[in-house]
N, C-alpha and C positions, 0 to 999 in steps of 0.2 A: 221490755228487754229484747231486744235484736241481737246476734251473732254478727258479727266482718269475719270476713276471709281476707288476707292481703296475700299477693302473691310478693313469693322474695327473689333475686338474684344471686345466684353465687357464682363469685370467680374466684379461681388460686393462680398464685404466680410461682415465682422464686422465693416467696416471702408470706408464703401462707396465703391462706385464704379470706376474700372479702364478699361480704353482703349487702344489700341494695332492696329496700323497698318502695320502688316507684309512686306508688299510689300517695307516699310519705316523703314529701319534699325534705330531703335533709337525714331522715333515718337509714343509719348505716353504720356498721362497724368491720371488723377484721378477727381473726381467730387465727392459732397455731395449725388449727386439726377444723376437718370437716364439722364433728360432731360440736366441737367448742366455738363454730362462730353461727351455725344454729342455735346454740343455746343463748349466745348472745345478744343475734338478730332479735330472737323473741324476748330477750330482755328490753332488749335497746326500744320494739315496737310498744310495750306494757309503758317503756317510762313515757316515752312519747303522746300516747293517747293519755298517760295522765298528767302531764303537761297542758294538753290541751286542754281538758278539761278542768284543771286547777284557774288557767285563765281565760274561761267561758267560752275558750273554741269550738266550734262546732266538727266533731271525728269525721274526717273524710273515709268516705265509702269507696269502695275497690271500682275502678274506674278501669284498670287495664287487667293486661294478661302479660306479665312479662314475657318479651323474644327471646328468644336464641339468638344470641350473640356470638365471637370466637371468642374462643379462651372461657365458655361461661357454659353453667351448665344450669339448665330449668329444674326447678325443684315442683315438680307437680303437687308430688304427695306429703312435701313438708309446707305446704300452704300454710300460715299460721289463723288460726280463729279467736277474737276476742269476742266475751259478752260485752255486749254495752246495756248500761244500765240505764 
């Protein structure tokens, strides 16, 4: 059993807030509130890795370190961790 860490993105606009996990081609969602698209993102990452793994994927490992962008703000310490099994 090994630990991932992904690092996430978050941006807000006019229309709420969006998230981004690079390291995860395609994972991403959007929330009303800060705290609601973090709980999201880490939804959205659990279905994703078990997607993958339901069809013999192999779970990508954290490859980057998401930037700073405008309009985006780094989320260091809401990194998410799964165990892999």
């Amino acid at each position: 059993m090994s630990e991932i860490e992904y690092g996430i993105i978050i941006t807000q606009d006019e229309d709420g807030f969006y998230a981004e996990v690079p390291d995860l081609d395609g994972c991403s969602t959007s929330g009303d509130t800060f705290e609601e698209v973090l709980k999201n993102i880490r939804e959205a990452i659990s279905s994703y890795i078990g997607s993958m793994r339901k069809h013999g994927e192999t779970v990508s490992r954290r490859r980057s370190c998401p930037e700073r962008s405008e309009g985006s703000r780094r989320i260091s310490k809401a990194n998410t961790s799964y165990t892999e099994i």
